[in-house]
C-alpha positions in Angstrom: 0.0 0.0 0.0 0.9 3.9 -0.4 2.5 5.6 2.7 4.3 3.4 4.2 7.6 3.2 6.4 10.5 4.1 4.4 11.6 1.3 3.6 14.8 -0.5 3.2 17.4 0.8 -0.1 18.0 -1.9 -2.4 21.8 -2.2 -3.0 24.2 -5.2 -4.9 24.6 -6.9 -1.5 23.0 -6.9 1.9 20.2 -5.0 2.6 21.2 -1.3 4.6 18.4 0.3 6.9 17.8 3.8 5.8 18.8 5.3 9.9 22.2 4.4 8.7 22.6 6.7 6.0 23.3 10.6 6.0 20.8 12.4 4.7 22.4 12.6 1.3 22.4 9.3 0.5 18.9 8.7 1.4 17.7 11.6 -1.0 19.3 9.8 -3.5 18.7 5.6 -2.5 15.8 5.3 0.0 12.4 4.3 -1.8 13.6 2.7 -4.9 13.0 -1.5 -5.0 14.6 -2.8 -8.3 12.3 -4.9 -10.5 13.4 -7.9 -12.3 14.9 -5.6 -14.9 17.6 -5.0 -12.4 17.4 -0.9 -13.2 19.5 1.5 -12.0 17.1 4.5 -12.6 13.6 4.1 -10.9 10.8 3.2 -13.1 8.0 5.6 -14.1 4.7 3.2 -13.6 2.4 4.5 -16.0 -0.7 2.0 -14.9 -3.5 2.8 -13.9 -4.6 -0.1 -12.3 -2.8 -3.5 -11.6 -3.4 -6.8 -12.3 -4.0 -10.1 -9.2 -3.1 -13.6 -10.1 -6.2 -14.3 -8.4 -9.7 -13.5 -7.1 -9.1 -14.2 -3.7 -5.5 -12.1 -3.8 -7.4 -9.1 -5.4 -10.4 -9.6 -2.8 -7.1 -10.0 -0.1 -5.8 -6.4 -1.3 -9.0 -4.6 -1.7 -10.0 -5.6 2.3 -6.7 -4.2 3.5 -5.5 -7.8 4.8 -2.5 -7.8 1.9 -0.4 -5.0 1.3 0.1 -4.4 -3.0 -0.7 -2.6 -5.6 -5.0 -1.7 -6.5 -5.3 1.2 -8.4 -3.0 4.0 -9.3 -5.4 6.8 -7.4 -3.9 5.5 -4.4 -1.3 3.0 -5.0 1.4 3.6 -7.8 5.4 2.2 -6.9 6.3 5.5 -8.8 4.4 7.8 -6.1 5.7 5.1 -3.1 8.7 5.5 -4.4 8.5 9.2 -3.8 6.4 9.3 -0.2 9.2 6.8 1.1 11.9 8.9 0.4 10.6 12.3 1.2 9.0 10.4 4.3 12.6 9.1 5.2 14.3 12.9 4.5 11.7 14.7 7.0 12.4 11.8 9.8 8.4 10.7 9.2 6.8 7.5 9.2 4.3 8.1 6.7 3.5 10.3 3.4 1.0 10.7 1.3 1.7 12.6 -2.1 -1.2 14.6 -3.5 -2.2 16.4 -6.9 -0.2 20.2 -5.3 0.3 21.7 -2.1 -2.9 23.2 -1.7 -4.7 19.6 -2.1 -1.9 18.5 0.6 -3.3 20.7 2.9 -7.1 20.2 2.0 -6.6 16.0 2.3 -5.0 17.1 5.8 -7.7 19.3 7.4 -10.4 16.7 5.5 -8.7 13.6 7.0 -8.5 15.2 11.0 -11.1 18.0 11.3 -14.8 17.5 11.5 -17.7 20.3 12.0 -17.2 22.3 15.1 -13.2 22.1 14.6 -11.2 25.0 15.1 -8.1 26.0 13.7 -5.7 28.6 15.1 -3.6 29.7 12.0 -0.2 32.0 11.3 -1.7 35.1 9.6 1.6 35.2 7.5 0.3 32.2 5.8 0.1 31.5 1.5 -2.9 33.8 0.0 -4.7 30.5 -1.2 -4.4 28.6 2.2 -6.3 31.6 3.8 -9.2 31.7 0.8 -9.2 27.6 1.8 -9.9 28.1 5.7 -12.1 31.6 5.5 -14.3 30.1 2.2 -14.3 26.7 2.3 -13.7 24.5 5.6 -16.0 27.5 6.8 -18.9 25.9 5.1 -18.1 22.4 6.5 -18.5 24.2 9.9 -14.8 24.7 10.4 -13.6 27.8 11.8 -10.5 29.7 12.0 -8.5 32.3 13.9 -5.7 34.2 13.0 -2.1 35.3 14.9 1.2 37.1 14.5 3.4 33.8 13.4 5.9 34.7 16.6 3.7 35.9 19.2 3.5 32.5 21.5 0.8 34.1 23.9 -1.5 35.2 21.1 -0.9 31.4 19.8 -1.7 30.3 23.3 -4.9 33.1 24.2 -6.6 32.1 20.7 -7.0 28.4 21.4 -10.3 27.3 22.4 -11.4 23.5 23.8 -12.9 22.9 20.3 -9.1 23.5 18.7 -8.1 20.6 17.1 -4.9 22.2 14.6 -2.3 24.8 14.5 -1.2 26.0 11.1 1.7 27.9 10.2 4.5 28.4 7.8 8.0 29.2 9.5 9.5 31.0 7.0 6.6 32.4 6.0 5.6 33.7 2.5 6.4 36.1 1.4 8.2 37.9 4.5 10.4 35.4 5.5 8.9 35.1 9.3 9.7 32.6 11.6 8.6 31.0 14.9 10.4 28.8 17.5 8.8 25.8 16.6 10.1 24.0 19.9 8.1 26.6 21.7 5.2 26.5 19.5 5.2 22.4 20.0 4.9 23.1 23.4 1.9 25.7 23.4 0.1 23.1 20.9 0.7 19.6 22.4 -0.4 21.4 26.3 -3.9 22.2 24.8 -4.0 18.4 23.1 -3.8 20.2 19.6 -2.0 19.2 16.5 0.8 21.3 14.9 1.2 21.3 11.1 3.8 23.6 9.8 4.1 23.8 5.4 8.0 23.3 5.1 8.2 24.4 2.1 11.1 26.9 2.2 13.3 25.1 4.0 12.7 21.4 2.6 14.1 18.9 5.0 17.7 19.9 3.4 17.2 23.3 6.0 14.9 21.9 8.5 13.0 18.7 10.0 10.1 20.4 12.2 9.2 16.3 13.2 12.3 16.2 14.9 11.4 19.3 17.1 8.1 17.9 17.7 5.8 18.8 15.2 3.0 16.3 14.3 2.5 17.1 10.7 4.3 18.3 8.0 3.0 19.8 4.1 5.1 20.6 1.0 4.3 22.0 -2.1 6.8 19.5 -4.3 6.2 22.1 -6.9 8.7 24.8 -5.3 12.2 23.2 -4.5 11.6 19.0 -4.2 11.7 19.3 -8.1 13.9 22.1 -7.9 13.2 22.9 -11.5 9.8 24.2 -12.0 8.4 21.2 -14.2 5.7 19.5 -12.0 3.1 20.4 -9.7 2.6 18.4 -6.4 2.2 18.3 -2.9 3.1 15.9 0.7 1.7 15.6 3.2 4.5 13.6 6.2 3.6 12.2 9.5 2.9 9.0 11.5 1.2 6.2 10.3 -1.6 6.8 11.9 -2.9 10.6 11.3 -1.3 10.4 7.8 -0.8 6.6 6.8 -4.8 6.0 7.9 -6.5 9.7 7.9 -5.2 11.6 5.6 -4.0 8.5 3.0 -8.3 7.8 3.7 -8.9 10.8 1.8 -6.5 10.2 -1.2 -8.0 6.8 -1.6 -11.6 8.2 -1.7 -11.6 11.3 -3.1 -8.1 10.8 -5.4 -6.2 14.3 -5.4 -3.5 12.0 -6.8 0.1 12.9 -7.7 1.0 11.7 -11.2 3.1 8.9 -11.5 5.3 11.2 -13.8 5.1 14.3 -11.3 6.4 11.6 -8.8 9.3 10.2 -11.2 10.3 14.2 -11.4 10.3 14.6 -7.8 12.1 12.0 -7.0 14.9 13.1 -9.3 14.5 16.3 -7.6 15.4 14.6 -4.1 18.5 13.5 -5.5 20.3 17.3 -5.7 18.1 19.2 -2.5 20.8 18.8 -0.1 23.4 20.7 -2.8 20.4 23.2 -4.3 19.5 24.4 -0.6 23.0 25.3 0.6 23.3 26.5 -3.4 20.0 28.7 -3.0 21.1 29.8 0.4 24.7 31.4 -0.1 23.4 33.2 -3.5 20.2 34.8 -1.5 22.4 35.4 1.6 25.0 37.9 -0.8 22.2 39.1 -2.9 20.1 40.1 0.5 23.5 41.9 1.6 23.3 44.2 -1.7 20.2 44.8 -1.3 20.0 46.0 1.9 23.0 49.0 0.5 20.9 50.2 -2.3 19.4 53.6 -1.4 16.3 52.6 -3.8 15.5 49.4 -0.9 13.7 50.5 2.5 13.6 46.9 3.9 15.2 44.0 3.1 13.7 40.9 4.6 16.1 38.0 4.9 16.7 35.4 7.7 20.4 35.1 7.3 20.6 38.7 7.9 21.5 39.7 11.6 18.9 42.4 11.4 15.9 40.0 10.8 13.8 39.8 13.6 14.2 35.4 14.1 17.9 35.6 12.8 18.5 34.0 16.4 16.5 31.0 14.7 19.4 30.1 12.4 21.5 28.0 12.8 19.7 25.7 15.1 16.1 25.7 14.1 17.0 26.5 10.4 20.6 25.2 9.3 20.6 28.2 6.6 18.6 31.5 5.8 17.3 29.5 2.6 16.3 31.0 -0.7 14.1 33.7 -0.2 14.3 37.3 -0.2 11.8 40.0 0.2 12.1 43.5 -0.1 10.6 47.4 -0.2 11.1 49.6 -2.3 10.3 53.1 -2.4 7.3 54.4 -4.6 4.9 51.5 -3.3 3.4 49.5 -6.1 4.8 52.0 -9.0 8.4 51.4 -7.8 7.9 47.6 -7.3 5.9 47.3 -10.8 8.7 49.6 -12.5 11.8 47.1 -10.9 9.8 44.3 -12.1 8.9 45.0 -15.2 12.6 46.5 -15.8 14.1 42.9 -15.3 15.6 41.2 -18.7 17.5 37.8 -16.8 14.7 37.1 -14.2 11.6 35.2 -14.4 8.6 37.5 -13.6 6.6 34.8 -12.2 5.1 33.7 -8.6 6.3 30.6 -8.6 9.7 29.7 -6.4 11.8 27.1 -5.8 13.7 26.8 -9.3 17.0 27.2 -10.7 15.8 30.0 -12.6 15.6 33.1 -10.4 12.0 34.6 -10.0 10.6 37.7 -8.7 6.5 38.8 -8.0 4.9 41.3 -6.7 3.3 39.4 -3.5 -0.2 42.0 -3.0 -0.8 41.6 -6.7 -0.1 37.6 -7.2 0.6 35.4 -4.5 -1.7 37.2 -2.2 -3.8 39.3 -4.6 -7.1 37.4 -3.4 -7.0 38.9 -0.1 -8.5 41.5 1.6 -6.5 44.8 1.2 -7.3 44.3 5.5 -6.0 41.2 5.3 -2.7 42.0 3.1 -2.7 44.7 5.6 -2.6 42.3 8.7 0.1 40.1 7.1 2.4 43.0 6.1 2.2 42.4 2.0 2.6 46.4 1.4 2.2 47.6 -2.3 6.1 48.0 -2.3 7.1 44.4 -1.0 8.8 41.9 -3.9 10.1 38.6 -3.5 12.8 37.1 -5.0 13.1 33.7 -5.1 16.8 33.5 -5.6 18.3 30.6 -8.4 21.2 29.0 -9.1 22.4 31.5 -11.5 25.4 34.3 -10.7 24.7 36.3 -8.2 26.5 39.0 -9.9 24.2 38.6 -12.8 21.2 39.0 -10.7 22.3 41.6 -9.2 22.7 43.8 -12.6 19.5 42.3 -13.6 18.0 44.1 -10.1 19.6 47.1 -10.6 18.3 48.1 -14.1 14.8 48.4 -12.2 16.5 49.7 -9.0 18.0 53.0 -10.9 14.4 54.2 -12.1 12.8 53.9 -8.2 11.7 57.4 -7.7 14.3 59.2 -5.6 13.6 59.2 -1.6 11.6 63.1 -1.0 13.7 65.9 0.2 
């Protein structure tokens, strides 16, 4: 069946348990189990369904008393492949791979809230993950609250006895915010709640919130597990219980499936994270450091950068300040739209994680759908970009920035 302990790497000889590899390795041998081919690259299993060498082992499978292969909305050794190894790299037990992020974090809330659950949420959360609590698990009866991401006593003030979840993103999009996620596990796991935190700018490469204690973890696989901007999917990690039984329920049933080709992609993306992230990280690290020395920049928000408000997180909680960096410029959306649309090398697009840098105007994409109170509450100003930095020069993206940074209005007299 899908979501599954990670299992153990095939090799030539004996068999090697993944907890005794570095985390390299396992990106790039945990989840694949050769075939009779004897391949060295892992199969893409386009199927969609499988075939029994009986009645009674197909009746077997479909009661849950054998473990195999049904049909490829739940159970693909492509996608396995994938939930294993991502499963193994985040130090979970279980993961279930969905259609993209967002369906990650709708089979989640679907497989462990009911009517009458509450969620207390980050407010500096993904524009779409706000539009899916406020207009959609509201109708199921499912209501939500909002707090500042590092305010612990607002966490702990807004939960009620009919909290079930905390939800937040640590770094957060697009400002880069963080929380102590030890400290948050706490506050959660007191009031008998569940903490999910979307990993999705770190990856596991930068940061393993299961091993501080959180119970759930989500990734868009879109962003930097492929690494490349050529798939869209999402992951959902945990134990096997809330996400090899709940949460893999709702995949079975209602099928927000990742392709078996989307999974093949990802896995290849796997391979490289651990070299991308530290990649990502140095370039964004010196390009944040430029940009905070440009007179056109008001604000530069980046967590490697000692005047970051959670800087004090990295390094322990966060082994880099990752890939991201958002800024303001003077002239609000006229000086952000002008740098933007100035750029020749960078990929105007809101999409992040790839080797081609990107940059977006966060209150007119990413977050657009929002309330201009609710960009308001989460700090997306008209003049805020982000830059999702690549693996390209630096000193080429920083000429490319420039270009747009020379025609910012000058700063008033």
């Amino acid at each position: 069946m899908s979501s599954t302990t990670p299992s153990e790497v095939p090799s030539a000889g004996a068999s090697v348990e993944p907890g005794d590899l570095d985390f390299a390795t396992r990106a790039v041998r945990v989840g694949h189990h050769r075939t009779a081919e004897g391949e060295q690259g892992e199969p893409i299993f386009t199927t969609s369904s499988f075939v029994f060498a009986s009645a009674a082992e197909a009746a077997a499978r479909f009661a849950g008393e054998v473990q195999g292969n049904i049909y490829s909305r739940f159970t693909n050794p492509t996608v396995r492949a994938f939930e294993e190894r991502l499963a193994s790299l985040e130090g979970g037990e279980s993961c279930v791979a969905t259609a993209s992020g967002m369906a990650a974090i709708l089979a989640l809330c679907m497989g462990l809230l009911k009517g009458g659950d509450h969620i207390v949420s980050s407010r500096s959360i993904f524009g779409s993950t706000t539009l899916l609590f406020n207009k959609y698990l509201s109708r199921l009866g499912i209501s939500t609250s909002y707090v500042p991401l590092d305010d612990l006593d607002a966490w702990d003030s807004a939960i009620r006895p009919e909290t079930r979840l905390l939800f937040c993103e640590t770094p957060s999009n697009p400002l880069t915010a963080m929380v102590d996620l030890s400290e948050l596990v706490a506050t959660a796991h007191r009031h008998d709640c569940l903490l999910a935190v979307d990993n999705c700018f770190c990856t596991p490469a930068l940061q393993r919130p299961l091993e501080l204690g959180a119970d759930l973890v989500i990734h868009s696989a879109t962003k930097y597990l492929d690494g490349q901007g050529r798939c869209v999917g999402g992951a959902v990690v945990g134990d096997r219980k809330l996400v090899g039984e709940e949460v893999f329920g709702v995949l079975r049933t209602a099928g927000p499936t990742m392709s078996p080709f989307n999974a093949w992609i990802f896995l290849k993306g796997l391979e490289t994270l651990e070299l991308r992230m530290q990649a990502h990280s140095r370039s964004a690290a010196a390009l944040a450091n430029w940009l905070a020395l440009q007179p056109a920049v008001e604000r530069v928000y980046y967590p490697g950068r000692p005047d970051h408000p959670h800087h004090h997180l990295v390094g322990s909680q966060q082994a880099t300040g990752g890939g991201i960096v958002a800024f303001e410029v003077r002239g609000g959306r006229s000086g952000a739209w002008g740098l933007i649309d100035a750029t020749r090398l960078i990929s105007i697009t809101a999409n992040l994680g790839d080797a081609k840098t990107t940059i977006t105007h966060p209150a007119t994409t990413t977050h657009g759908r929002l309330s201009p109170e609710d960009r308001a509450a989460s700090g997306i100003r008209e003049g805020l970009v982000r830059v999702a930095v690549g693996l390209e020069s630096v000193a080429d993206i920083q000429a490319d920035l420039a270009r747009g940074l020379a025609l910012v209005p000058p700063a008033a007299e």
